[in-house]
N, C-alpha and C positions, 0 to 999 in steps of 0.2 A: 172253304171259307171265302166270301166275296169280300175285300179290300177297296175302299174307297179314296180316292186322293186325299181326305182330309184325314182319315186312318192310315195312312201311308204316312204322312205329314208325324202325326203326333206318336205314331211307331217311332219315327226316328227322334224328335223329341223326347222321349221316356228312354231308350237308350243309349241315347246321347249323355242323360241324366242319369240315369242307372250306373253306365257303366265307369263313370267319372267322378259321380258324388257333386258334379255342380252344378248348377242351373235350379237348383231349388234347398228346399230343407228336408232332411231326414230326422225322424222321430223312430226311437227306438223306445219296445212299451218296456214295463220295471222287469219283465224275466229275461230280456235279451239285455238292458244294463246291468241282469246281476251274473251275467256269466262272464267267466275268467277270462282275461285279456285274451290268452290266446285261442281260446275257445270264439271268441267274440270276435279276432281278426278272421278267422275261420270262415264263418258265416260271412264279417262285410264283405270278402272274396267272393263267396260262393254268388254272394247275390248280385256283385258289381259283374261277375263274368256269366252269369247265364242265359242260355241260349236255346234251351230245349223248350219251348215253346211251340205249342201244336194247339185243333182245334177244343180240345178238353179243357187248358188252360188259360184258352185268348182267344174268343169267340170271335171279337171284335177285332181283331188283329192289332191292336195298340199296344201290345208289351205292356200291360199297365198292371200285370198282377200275377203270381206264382208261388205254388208251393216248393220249397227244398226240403231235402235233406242233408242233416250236416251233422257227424259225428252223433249217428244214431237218433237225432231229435228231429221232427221235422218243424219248419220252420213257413211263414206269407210273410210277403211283400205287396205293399196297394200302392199305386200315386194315384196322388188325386189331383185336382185340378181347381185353384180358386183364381181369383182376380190377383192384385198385385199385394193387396193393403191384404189380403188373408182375412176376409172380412165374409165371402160371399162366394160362390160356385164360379168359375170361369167360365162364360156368354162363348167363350171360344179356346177349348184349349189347344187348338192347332196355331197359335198366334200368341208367340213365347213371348210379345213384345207388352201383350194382358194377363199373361198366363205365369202363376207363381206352382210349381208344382213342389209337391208335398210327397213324400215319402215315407210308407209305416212300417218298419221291422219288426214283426211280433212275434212268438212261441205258436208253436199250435195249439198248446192245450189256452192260450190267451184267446183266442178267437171265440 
């Protein structure tokens, strides 16, 4: 996998997001808010701490997307990247100062 400075750049922004929960919003779809507390702390873990990312999962080397497994279900994660106002795609998402990123925890069979 060839890495480019501005793939390097928004790697560390998506993990920085990821693994902290701040720098943007996360959306969770209706089968990941309808599992049990602690079924659901489970997963936010799983997804704020992983790391297993290879070229199957991150073509593009940006951390911006991955499947888990957690407690037998597997589970995606996507950031996306818009403007500020959440209105329109991000012109740059290596430039967190236009960049509002968005995060999606879904089910797999929601996909």
């Amino acid at each position: 996998m060839k890495v480019n400075g501005t793939s390097t750049r928004i790697r560390a922004l998506n993990d920085a997001f990821r693994s902290s929960f701040n720098g943007g919003q996360i959306y969770l779809t209706s089968g990941v808010a309808a599992l049990e507390p602690a079924g659901k702390a489970r997963l936010l873990e799983a997804v704020r701490t992983f790391t297993d990312f290879d070229e199957g999962n991150d073509p593009h080397g940006e951390h911006d997307f991955a499947s888990i497994e957690v407690d037998g279900e597997n589970y995606f994660f996507k950031i996306d990247y818009y403007d500020i106002d959440i209105r329109y795609l991000a012109d740059d998402p290596s430039d967190p100062q236009h960049t509002r990123r968005v995060m999606t925890i879904m089910c797999g069979a929601e996909y």
